[in-house]
Biotite code that builds the C-alpha atoms (Angstrom):
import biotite.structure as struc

atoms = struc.array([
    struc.Atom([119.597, 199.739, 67.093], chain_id="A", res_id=1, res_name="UNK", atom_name="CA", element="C"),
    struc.Atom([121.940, 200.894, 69.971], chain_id="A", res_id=2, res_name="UNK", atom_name="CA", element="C"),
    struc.Atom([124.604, 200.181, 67.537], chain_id="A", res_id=3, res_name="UNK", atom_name="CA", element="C"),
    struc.Atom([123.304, 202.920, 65.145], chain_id="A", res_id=4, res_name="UNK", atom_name="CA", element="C"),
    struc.Atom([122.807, 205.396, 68.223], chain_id="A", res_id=5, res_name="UNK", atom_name="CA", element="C"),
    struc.Atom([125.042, 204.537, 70.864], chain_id="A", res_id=6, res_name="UNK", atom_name="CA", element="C"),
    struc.Atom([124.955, 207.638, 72.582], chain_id="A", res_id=7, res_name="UNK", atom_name="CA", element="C"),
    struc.Atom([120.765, 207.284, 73.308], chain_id="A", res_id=8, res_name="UNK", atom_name="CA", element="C"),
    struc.Atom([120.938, 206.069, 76.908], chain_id="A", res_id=9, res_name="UNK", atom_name="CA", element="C"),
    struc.Atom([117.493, 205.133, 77.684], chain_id="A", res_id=10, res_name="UNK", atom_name="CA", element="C"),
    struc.Atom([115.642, 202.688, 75.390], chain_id="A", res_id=11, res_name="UNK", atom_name="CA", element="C"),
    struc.Atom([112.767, 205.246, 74.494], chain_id="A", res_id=12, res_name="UNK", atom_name="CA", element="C"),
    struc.Atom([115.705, 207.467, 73.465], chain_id="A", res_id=13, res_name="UNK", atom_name="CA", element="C"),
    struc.Atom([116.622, 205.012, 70.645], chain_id="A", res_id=14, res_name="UNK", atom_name="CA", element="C"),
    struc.Atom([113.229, 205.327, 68.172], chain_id="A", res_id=15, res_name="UNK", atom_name="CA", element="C"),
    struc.Atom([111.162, 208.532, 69.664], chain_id="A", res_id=16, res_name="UNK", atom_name="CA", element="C"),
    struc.Atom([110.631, 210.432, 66.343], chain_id="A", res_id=17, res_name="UNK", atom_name="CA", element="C"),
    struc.Atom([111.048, 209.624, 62.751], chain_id="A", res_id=18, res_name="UNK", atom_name="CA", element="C"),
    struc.Atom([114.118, 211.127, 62.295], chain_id="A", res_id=19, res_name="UNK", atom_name="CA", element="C"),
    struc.Atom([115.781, 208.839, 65.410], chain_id="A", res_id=20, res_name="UNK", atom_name="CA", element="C"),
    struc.Atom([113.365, 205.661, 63.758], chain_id="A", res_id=21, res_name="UNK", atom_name="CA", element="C"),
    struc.Atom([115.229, 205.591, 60.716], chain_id="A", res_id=22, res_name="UNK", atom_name="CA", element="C"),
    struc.Atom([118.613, 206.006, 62.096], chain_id="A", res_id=23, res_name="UNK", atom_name="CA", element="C"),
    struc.Atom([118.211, 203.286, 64.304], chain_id="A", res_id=24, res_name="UNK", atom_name="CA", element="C"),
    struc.Atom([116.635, 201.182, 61.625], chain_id="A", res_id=25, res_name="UNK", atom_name="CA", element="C"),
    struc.Atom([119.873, 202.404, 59.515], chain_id="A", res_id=26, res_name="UNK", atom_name="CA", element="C"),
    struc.Atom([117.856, 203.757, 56.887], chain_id="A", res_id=27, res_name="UNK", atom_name="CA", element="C"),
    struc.Atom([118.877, 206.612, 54.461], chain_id="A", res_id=28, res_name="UNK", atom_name="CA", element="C"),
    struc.Atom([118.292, 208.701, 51.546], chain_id="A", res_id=29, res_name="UNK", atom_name="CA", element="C"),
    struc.Atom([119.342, 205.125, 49.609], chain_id="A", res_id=30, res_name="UNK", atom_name="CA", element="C"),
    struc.Atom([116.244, 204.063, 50.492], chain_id="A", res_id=31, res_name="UNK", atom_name="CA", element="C"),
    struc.Atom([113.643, 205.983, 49.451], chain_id="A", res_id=32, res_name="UNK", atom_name="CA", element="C"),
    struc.Atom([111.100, 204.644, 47.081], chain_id="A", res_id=33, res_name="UNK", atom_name="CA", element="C"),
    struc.Atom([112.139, 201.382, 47.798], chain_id="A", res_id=34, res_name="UNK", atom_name="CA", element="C"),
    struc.Atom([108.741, 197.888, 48.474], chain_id="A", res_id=35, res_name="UNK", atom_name="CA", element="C"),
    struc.Atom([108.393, 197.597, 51.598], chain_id="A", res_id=36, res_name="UNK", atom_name="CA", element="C"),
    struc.Atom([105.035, 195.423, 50.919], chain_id="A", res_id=37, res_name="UNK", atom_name="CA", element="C"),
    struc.Atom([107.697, 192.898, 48.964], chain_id="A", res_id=38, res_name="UNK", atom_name="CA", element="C"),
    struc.Atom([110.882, 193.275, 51.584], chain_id="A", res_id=39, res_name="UNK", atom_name="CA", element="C"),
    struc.Atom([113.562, 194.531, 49.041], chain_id="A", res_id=40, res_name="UNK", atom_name="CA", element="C"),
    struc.Atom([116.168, 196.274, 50.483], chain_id="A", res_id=41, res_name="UNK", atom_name="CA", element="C"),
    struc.Atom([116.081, 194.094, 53.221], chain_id="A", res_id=42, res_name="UNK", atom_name="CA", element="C"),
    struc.Atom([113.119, 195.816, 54.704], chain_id="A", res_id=43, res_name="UNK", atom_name="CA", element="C"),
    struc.Atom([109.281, 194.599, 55.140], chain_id="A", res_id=44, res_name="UNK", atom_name="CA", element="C"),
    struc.Atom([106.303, 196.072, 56.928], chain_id="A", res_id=45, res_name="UNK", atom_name="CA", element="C"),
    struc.Atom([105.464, 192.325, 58.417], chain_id="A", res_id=46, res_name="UNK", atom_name="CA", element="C"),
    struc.Atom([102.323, 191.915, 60.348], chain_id="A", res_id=47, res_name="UNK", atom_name="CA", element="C"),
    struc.Atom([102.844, 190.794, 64.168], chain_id="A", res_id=48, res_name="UNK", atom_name="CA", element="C"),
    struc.Atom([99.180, 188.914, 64.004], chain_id="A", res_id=49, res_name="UNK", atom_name="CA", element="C"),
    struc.Atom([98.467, 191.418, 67.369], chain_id="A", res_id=50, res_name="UNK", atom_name="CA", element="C"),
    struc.Atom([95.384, 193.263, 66.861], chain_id="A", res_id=51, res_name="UNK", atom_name="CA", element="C"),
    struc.Atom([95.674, 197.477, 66.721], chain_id="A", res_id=52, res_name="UNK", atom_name="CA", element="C"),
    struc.Atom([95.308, 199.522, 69.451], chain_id="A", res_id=53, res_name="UNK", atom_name="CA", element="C"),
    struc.Atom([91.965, 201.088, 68.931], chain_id="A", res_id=54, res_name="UNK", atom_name="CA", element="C"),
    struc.Atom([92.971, 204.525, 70.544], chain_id="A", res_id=55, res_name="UNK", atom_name="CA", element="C"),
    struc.Atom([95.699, 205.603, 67.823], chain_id="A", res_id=56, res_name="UNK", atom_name="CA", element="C"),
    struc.Atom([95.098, 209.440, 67.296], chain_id="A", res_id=57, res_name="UNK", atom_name="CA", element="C"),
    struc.Atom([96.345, 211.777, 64.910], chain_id="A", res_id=58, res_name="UNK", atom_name="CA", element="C"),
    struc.Atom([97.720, 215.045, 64.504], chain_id="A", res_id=59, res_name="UNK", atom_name="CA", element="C"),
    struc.Atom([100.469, 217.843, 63.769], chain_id="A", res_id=60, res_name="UNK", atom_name="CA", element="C"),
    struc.Atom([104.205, 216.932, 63.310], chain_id="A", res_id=61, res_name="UNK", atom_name="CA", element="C"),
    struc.Atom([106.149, 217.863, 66.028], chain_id="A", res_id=62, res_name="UNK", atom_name="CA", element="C"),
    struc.Atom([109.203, 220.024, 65.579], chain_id="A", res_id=63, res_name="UNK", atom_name="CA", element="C"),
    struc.Atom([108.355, 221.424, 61.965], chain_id="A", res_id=64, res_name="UNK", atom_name="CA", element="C"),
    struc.Atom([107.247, 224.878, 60.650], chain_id="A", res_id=65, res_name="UNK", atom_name="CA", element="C"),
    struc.Atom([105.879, 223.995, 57.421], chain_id="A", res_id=66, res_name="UNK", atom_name="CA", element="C"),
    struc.Atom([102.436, 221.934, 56.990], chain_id="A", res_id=67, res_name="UNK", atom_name="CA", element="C"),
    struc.Atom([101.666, 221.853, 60.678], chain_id="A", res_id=68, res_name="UNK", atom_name="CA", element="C"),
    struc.Atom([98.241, 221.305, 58.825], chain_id="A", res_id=69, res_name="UNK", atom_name="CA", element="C"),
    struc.Atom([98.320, 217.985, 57.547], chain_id="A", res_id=70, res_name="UNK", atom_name="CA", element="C"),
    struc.Atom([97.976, 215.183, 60.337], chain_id="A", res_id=71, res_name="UNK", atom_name="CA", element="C"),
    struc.Atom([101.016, 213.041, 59.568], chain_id="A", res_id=72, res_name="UNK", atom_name="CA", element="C"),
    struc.Atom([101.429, 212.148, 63.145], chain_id="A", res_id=73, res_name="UNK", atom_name="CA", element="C"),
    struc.Atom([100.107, 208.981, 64.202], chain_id="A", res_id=74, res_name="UNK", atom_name="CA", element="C"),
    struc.Atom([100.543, 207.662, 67.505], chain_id="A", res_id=75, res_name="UNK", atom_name="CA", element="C"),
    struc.Atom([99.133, 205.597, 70.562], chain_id="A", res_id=76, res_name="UNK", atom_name="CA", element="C"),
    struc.Atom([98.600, 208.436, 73.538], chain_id="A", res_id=77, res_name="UNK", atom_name="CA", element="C"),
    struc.Atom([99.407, 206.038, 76.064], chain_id="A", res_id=78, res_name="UNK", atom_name="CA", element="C"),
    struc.Atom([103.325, 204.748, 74.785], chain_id="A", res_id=79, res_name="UNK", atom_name="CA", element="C"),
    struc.Atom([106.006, 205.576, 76.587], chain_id="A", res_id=80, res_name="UNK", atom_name="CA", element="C"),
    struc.Atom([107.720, 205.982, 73.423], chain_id="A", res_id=81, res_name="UNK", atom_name="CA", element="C"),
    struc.Atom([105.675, 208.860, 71.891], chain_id="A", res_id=82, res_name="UNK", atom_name="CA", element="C"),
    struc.Atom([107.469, 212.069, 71.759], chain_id="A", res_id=83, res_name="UNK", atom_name="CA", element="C"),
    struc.Atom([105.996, 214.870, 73.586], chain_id="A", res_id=84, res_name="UNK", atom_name="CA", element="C"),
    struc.Atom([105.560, 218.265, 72.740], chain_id="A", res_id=85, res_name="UNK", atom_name="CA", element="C"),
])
């Protein structure tokens, strides 16, 4: 991950947002629409076995004009990783 965004200096820095998530991850336009229940691509959603916070909360994207409606934003209030507003 630091590889793909050397100049982020603190470790929060490397995968606050989605936009910084993907670029870390090295993911692009190339990938979109590919399994990730099957790991093609050489990406999987893979289950840690750790249980789910149970305070997740929803709510507005940050940083966007258009459908501030729709709760697409989901995140765990107390991470020091969660962008703020």
């Amino acid at each position: 991950m630091r590889a793909m965004r050397p100049r982020s200096r603190r470790d929060r820095d490397l995968c606050s947002g989605p936009a910084r998530l993907t670029q870390a991850m090295g993911i692009n336009g190339a990938h979109d629409g590919i399994d990730l229940v099957r790991g093609r691509a050489g990406f999987a959603i893979v289950d840690d076995g750790s249980a789910p916070t149970s305070s997740i909360r929803t709510g507005p994207r940050i940083g966007i004009t258009r459908g501030t409606d729709a709760h697409w934003r989901w995140y765990a209030p107390e991470s020091v990783h969660v962008s703020k507003r």
